[in-house]
C-alpha positions as CSV (number, residue, x, y, z in Angstrom):
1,X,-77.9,-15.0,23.1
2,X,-78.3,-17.6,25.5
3,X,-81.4,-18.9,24.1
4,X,-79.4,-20.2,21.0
5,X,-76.8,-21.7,22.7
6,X,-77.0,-25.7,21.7
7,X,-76.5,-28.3,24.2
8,X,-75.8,-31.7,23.6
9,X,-74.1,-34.6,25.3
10,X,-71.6,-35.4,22.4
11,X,-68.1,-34.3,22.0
12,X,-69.1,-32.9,19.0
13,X,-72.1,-31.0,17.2
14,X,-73.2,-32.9,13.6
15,X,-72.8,-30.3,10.8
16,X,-70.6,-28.2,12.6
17,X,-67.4,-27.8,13.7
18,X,-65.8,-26.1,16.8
19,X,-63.6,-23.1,16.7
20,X,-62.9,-22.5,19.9
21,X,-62.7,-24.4,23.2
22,X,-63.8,-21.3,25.8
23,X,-63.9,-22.9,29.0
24,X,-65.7,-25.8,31.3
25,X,-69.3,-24.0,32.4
26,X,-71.4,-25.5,35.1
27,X,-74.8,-25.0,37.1
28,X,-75.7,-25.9,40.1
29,X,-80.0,-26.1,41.2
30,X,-81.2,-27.1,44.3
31,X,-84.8,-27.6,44.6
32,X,-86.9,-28.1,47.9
33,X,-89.3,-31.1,47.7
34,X,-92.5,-30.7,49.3
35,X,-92.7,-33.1,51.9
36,X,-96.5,-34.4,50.9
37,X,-94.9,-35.4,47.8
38,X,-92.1,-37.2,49.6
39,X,-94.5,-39.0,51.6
40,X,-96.8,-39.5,48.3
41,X,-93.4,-41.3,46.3
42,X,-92.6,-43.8,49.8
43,X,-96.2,-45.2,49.6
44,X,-95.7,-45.2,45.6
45,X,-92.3,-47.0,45.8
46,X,-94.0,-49.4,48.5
47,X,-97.2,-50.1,45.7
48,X,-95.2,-49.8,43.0
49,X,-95.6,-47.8,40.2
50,X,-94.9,-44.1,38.6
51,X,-94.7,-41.5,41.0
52,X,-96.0,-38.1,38.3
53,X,-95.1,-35.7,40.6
54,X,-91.7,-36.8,41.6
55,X,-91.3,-37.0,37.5
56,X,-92.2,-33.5,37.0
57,X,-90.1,-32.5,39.8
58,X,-87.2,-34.0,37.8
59,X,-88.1,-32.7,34.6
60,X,-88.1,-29.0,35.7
61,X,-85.0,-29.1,37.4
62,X,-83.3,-30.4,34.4
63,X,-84.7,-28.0,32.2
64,X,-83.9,-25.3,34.8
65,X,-80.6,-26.1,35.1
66,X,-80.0,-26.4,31.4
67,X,-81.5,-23.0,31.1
68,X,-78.8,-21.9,33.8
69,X,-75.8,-23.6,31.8
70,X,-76.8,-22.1,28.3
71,X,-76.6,-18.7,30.5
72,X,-73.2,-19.7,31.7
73,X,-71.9,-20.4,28.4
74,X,-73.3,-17.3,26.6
75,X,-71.7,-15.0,29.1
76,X,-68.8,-16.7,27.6
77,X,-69.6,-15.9,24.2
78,X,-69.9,-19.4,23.4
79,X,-72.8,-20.7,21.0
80,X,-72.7,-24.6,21.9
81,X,-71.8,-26.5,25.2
82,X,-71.0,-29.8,24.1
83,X,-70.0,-33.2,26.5
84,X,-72.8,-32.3,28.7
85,X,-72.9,-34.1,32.0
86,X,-76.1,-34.2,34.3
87,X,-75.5,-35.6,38.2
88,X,-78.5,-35.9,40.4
89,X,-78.6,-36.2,44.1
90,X,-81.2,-35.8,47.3
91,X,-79.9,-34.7,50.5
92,X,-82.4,-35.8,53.1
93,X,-81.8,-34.6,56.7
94,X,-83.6,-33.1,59.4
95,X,-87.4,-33.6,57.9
96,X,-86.4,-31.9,55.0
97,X,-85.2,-33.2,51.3
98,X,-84.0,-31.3,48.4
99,X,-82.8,-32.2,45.3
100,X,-79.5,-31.0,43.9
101,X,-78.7,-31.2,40.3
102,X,-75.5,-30.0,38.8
103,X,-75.1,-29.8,34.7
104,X,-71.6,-29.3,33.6
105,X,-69.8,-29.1,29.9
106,X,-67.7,-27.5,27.6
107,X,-68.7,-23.9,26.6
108,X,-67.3,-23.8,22.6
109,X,-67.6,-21.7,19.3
110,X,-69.3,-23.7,16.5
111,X,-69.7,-22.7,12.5
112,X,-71.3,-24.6,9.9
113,X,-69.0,-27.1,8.3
């Protein structure tokens, strides 16, 4: 079920219209960062540039915790989570850095219009 669950950032879904309000869902990821790559993105922010693995790094954490919200919301018995939010944040300390992404919204019930 939680593989169709839609997602979007908008209060509401084009085409379709909510039915039920269910609840607020949210996920919460933390992700270690390897510390070569840390070191890799300081001497890429000092030349300037993209820093690919620090991108990727992103990218699957979004998608992870997207994956963990439509879970959320399908529990529910919800079909769409719409007004998504996505927060980022590192937290550095002690040699170590991880990454901490939280994805919240509303879980909903959405027909065709």
């Amino acid at each position: 079920m939680s593989d169709r669950v839609i997602i979007t950032t908008s209060s509401h879904l084009e085409g379709y219209r909510v039915t039920e309000h269910l609840d607020v869902v949210s996920a919460e990821c933390v992700f270690g960062m390897n510390v070569f790559k840390d070191l890799f993105a300081g001497l890429r922010d000092f030349f300037g540039g993209r820093n690919k693995s620090s991108q990727k790094a992103l990218r699957e954490a979004r998608i992870a915790c997207l994956d963990e919200l439509r879970r959320e919301a399908g529990e529910l018995g919800a079909n769409a989570v719409i007004g998504v939010d996505l927060d980022y944040s590192e937290i550095s300390g002690g040699g170590k850095s991880m990454l901490f992404l939280v994805a919240t919204g509303t879980a909903v019930k959405v027909a065709r219009a």
